[in-house]
C-alpha positions in Angstrom: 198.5 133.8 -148.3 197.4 135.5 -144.9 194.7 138.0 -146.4 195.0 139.9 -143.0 198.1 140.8 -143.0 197.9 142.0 -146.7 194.8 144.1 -145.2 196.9 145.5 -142.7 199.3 147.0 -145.1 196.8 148.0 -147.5 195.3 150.3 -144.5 198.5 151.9 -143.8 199.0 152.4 -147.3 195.7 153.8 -148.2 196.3 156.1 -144.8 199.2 157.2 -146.0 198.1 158.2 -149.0 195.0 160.4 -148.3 197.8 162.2 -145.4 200.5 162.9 -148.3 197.8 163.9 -150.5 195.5 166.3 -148.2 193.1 168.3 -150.5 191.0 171.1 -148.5 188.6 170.8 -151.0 187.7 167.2 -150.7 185.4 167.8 -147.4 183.5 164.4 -147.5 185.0 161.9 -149.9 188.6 161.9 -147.0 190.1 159.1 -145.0 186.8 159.9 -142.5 184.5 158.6 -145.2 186.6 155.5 -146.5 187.2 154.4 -143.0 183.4 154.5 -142.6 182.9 152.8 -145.9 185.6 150.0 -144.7 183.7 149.4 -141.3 180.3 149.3 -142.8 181.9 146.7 -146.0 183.0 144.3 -142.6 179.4 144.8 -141.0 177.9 143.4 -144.0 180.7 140.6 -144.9 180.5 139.4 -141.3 176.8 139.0 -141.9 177.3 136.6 -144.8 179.8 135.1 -143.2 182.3 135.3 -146.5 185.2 133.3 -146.9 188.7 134.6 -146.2 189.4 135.8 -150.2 185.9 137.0 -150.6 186.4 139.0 -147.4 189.4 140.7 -148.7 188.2 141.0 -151.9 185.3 143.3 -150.2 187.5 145.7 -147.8 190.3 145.9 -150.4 187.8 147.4 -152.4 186.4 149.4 -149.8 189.7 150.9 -148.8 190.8 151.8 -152.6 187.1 152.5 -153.9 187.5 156.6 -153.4 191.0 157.0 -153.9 190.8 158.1 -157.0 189.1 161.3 -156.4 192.7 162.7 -155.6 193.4 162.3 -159.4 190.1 162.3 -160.9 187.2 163.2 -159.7 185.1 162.3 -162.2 186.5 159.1 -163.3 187.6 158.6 -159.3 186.0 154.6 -159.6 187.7 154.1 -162.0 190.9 155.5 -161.0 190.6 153.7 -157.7 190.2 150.5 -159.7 193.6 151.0 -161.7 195.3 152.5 -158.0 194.3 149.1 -156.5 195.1 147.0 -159.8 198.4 148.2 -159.6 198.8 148.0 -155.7 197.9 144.5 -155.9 200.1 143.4 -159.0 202.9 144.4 -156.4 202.1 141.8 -153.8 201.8 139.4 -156.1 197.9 139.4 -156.4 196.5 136.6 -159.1 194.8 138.3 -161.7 191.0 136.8 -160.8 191.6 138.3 -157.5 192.7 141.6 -158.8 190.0 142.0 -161.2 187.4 141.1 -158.8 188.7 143.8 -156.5 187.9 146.3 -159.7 184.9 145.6 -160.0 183.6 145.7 -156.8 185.2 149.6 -157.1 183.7 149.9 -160.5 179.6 148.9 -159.0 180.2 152.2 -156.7 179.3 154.2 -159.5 176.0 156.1 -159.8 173.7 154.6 -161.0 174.6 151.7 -159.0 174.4 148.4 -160.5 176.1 145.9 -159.2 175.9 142.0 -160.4 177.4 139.4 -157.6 177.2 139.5 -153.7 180.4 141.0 -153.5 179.9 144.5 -155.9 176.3 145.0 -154.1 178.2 144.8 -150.4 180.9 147.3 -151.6 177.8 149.6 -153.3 175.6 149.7 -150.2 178.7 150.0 -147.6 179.3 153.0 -150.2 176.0 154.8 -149.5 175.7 153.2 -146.0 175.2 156.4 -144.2 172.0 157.0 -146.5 170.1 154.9 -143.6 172.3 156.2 -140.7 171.9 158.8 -138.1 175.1 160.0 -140.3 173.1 161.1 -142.8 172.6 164.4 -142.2 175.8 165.3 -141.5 177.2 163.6 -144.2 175.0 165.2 -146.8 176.3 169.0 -145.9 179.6 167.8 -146.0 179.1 166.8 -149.9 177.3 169.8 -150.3 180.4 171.8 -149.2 182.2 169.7 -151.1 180.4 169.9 -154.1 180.6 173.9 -153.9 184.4 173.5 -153.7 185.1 171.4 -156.0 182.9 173.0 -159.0 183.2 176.5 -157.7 178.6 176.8 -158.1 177.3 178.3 -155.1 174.4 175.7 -154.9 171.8 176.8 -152.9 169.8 174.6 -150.1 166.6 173.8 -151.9 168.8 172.9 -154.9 170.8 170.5 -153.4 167.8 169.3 -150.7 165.8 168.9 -154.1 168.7 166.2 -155.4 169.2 164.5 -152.4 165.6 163.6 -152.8 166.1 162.4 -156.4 169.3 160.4 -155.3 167.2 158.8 -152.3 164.3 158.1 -154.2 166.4 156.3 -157.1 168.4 154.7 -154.8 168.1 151.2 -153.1 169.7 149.0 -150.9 171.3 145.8 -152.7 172.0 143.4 -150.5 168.8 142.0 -147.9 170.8 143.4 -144.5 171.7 146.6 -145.3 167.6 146.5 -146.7 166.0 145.6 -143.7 168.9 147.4 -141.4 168.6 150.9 -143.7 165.7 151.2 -145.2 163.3 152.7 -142.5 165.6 155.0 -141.5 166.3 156.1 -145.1 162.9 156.4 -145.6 162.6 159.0 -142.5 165.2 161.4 -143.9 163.5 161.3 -146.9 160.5 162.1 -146.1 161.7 164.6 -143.6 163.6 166.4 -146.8 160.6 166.7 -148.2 158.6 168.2 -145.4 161.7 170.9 -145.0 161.2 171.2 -149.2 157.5 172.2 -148.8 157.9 174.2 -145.9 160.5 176.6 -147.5 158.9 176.3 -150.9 154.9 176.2 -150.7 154.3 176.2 -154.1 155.8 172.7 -154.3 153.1 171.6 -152.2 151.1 170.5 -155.5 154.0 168.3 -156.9 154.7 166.9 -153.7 152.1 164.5 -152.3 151.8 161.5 -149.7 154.3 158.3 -150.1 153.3 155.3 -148.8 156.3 154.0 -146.4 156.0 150.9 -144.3 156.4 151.8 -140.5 155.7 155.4 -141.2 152.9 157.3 -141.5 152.7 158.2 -145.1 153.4 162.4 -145.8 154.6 163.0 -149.1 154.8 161.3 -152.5 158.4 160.9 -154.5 159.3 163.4 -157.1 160.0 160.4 -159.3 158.2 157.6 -159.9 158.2 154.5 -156.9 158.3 151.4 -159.7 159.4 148.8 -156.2 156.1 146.8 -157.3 155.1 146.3 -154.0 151.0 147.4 -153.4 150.2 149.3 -150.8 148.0 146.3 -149.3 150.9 144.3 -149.2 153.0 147.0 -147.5 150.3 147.4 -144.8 149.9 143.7 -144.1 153.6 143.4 -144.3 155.8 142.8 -140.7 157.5 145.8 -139.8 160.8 146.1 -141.2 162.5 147.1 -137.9 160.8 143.7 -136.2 161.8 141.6 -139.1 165.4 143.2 -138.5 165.8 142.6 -135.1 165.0 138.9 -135.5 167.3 138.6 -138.6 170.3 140.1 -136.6 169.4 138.2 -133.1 169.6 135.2 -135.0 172.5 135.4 -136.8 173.9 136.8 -133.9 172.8 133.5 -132.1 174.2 131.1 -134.6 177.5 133.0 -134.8 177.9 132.5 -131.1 177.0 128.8 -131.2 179.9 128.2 -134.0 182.1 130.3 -131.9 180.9 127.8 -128.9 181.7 124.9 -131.3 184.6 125.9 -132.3 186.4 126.3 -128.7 184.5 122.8 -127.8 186.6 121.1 -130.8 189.7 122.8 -129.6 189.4 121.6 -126.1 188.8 118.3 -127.4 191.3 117.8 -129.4 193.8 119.4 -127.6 193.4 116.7 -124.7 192.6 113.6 -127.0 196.4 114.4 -127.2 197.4 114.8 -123.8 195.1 111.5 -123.1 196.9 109.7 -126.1 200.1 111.0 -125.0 199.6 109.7 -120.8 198.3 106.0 -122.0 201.4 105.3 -124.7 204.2 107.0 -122.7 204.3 108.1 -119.4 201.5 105.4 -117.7 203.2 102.4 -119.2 206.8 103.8 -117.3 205.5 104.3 -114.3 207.3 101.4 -112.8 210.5 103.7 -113.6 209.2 106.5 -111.9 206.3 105.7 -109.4 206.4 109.4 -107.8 204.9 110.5 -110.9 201.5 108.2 -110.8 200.0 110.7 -108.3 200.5 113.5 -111.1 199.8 111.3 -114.4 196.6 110.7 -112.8 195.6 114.2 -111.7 196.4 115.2 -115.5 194.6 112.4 -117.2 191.6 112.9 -114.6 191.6 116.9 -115.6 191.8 116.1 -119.8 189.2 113.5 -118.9 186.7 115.7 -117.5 187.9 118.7 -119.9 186.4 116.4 -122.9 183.7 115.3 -121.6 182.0 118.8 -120.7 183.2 119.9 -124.5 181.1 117.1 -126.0 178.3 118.3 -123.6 178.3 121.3 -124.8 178.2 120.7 -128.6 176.1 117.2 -127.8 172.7 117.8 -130.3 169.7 117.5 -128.1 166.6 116.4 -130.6 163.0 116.7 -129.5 160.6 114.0 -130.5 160.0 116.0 -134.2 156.0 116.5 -134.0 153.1 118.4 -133.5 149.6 117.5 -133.0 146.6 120.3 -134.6 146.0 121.2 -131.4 149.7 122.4 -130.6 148.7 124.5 -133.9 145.4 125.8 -133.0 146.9 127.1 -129.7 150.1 128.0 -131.1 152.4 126.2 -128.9 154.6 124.9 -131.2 157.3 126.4 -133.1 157.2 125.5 -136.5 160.7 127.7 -137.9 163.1 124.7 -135.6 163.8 121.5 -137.4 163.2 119.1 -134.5 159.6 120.0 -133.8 158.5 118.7 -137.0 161.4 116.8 -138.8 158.8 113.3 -138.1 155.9 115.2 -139.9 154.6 114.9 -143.5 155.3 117.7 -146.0 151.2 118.2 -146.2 151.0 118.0 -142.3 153.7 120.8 -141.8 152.9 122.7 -145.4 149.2 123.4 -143.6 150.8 124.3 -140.0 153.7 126.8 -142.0 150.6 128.4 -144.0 148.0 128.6 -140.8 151.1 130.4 -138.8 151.9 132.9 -142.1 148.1 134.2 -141.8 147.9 134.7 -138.3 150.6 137.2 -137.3 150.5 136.7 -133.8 151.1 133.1 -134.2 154.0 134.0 -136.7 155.9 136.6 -134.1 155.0 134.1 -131.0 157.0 131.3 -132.9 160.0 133.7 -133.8 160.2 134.9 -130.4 160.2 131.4 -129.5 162.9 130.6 -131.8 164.6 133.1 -130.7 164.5 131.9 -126.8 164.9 128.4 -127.6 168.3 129.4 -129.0 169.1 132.1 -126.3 168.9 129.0 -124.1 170.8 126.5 -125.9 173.4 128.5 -126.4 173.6 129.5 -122.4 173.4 125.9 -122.0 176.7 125.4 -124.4 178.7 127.8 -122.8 178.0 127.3 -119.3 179.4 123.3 -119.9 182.2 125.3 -122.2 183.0 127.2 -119.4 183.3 124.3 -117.1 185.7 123.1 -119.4 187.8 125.7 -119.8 188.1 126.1 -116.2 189.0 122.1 -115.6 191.6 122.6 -118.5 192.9 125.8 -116.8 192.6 124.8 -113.4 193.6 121.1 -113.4 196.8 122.0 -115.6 197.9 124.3 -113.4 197.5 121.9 -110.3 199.2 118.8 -112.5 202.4 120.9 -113.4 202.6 121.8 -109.9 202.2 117.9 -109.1 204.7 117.4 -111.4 207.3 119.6 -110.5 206.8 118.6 -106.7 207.4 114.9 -107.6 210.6 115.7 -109.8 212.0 117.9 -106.7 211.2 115.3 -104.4 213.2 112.5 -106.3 216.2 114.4 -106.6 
């Protein structure tokens, strides 16, 4: 089944259906926010790099997971469960599939709780905008919407005061959106409750300092914190908007080099045919037709070359695999890439791993490191990808023209 093109029509369905079914009074939860929700559900499944059925298990849900306000607002998850159930049962969805899909709609549900990878990605592309510069436009649009639909004039403080609850209770799910969100989420809330003691001083007393890592600490939650995390550990711990940019760099980097891979195997075996095809046909007939040896031997040159700059590129290359104490002592070694150490004992690379964890500046020398040593690998692999590309491109181009010269010059 071709999970894309099932995608496609479940967007223009889903489309069609918040148009034909415009309600003034739904100011947030529109097509605006489910096309948000969608994008941020891919952002996350790209990052795990989900299969084909998981990823369309996790936008399918996205897509249907606020339908349901148009029929119910209060049951809307599940509404949007049954709306996609039935959706599904029509393209002749399995039952596994479909059921999945619910769920996923169901773990949207305040208080969030969802079980597998798949519910917590749908739950935190939900409240994605919690730890987005979207947030605070976002929050007055539920507020209007919140007026509308239950006809209470709820004023500002009121509805700052449970936005505070909701961000207090709530946390990110899956470890991206955590280390992508959670600063930010952190600054709006504590910014709430700046704007909550400033209108209101006599909540000054109930509202004391938080302790946030990466921001200086203001003002405690109105609920209990119960993350178990001590404040000595939070100090001591890496900032969350370092540890994010290396997470994303790297998986950036790696996604890149598969990508690389992946052309190299396709240039590869593309001309492992043309070779096969030039030994077993056309070179052993060239006593037929001589006028085409000149070509033949342009295009098996070209596919020649085109191969061997593909294997280049996707060729390992493996340092020796060890490190002396001294390497350690002045942290020249990178201790987080395989072939620096893959020759070492497990006691010889436990006690390098746990001298670089208690030294911070050892710890983000080697990341950066890492970080470098696969920026320039991967430049490596596409520069020779690129040569290869442009011998393929090139060299075909010149061998049809070889060959049509030759077959005009015989007739």
């Amino acid at each position: 089944m071709n999970y894309y093109t099932l995608l496609d029509e479940i967007k223009q369905y889903v489309t069609a259906f918040f148009q034909t079914h415009a309600n003034d009074k739904l100011i947030y939860h529109n097509l605006g926010h489910t096309e948000n929700v969608v994008n941020a559900a891919i952002e996350i499944a790209n990052h795990y790099r989900l299969s084909d059925l998981d990823y369309f298990v996790v936008v399918t849900a996205a897509w249907f997971h606020d339908i349901g306000y148009y029929t119910d607002p209060t049951r809307h998850e599940e509404k949007g469960a049954e709306e996609a159930a039935a959706f599904l049962k029509r393209q002749g969805i399995d039952e596994t599939t479909i059921q999945t899909v619910a769920n996923c709609i169901r773990a949207t549900k305040l208080p969030q709780n969802p079980t597998t990878l798949l519910e917590k990605i749908v739950a935190d592309a939900d409240l994605f905008h919690l730890g987005t510069s979207r947030f605070t436009d976002t929050n007055k649009a539920m507020r209007k919407e919140f007026i509308e639909l239950h006809n209470i004039d709820i004023s500002k403080e009121e509805w700052r005061i449970k936005t505070i609850r909701l961000l207090e209770s709530h946390h990110y799910h899956t470890d991206y959106a955590q280390l992508l969100l959670n600063d930010a989420k952190a600054k709006h809330l504590e910014k709430l409750k700046e704007k909550l003691v400033e209108k209101n001083p006599e909540l000054k007393n109930q509202v004391a300092p938080i302790q946030t890592p990466g921001i200086k600490p203001k003002l405690k939650p109105l609920i209990s914190d119960d993350d178990g995390i001590s404040k000595a550990k939070q100090k001591n711990r890496p900032e969350r908007g370092i540890e994010t940019m290396f997470r994303i760099t790297s998986g950036n980097h790696q996604r890149l080099s598969d990508m690389a891979d992946s052309k190299a195997h396709i240039m590869i075996s593309v001309n492992s045919i043309i070779i096969s095809v030039l030994l077993s046909v056309l070179l052993k007939n060239l006593e037929q037709f001589p006028q085409y040896t000149v070509p033949a031997m342009l295009l098996l040159a070209v596919s020649l070359v085109t191969i061997v700059f593909a294997i280049l590129a996707t060729r390992p290359n493996i340092p020796k695999g060890t490190f002396t104490q001294t390497d350690i002592n002045e942290k020249q070694v990178n201790l987080l890439f395989f072939g620096n150490f893959f020759k070492m004992s497990m006691e010889d690379y436990t006690s390098g791993m746990l001298q670089m964890m208690d030294d911070r500046d050892f710890l983000y020398r080697s990341l950066i490191k890492d970080v470098y040593s696969q920026g320039v690998v991967l430049g490596t692999k596409y520069q020779r990808l690129r040569i290869s590309y442009n011998v393929f491109m090139y060299g075909l181009i010149v061998s049809v023209i070889a060959f049509s010269i030759a077959a005009i010059l015989t007739t």
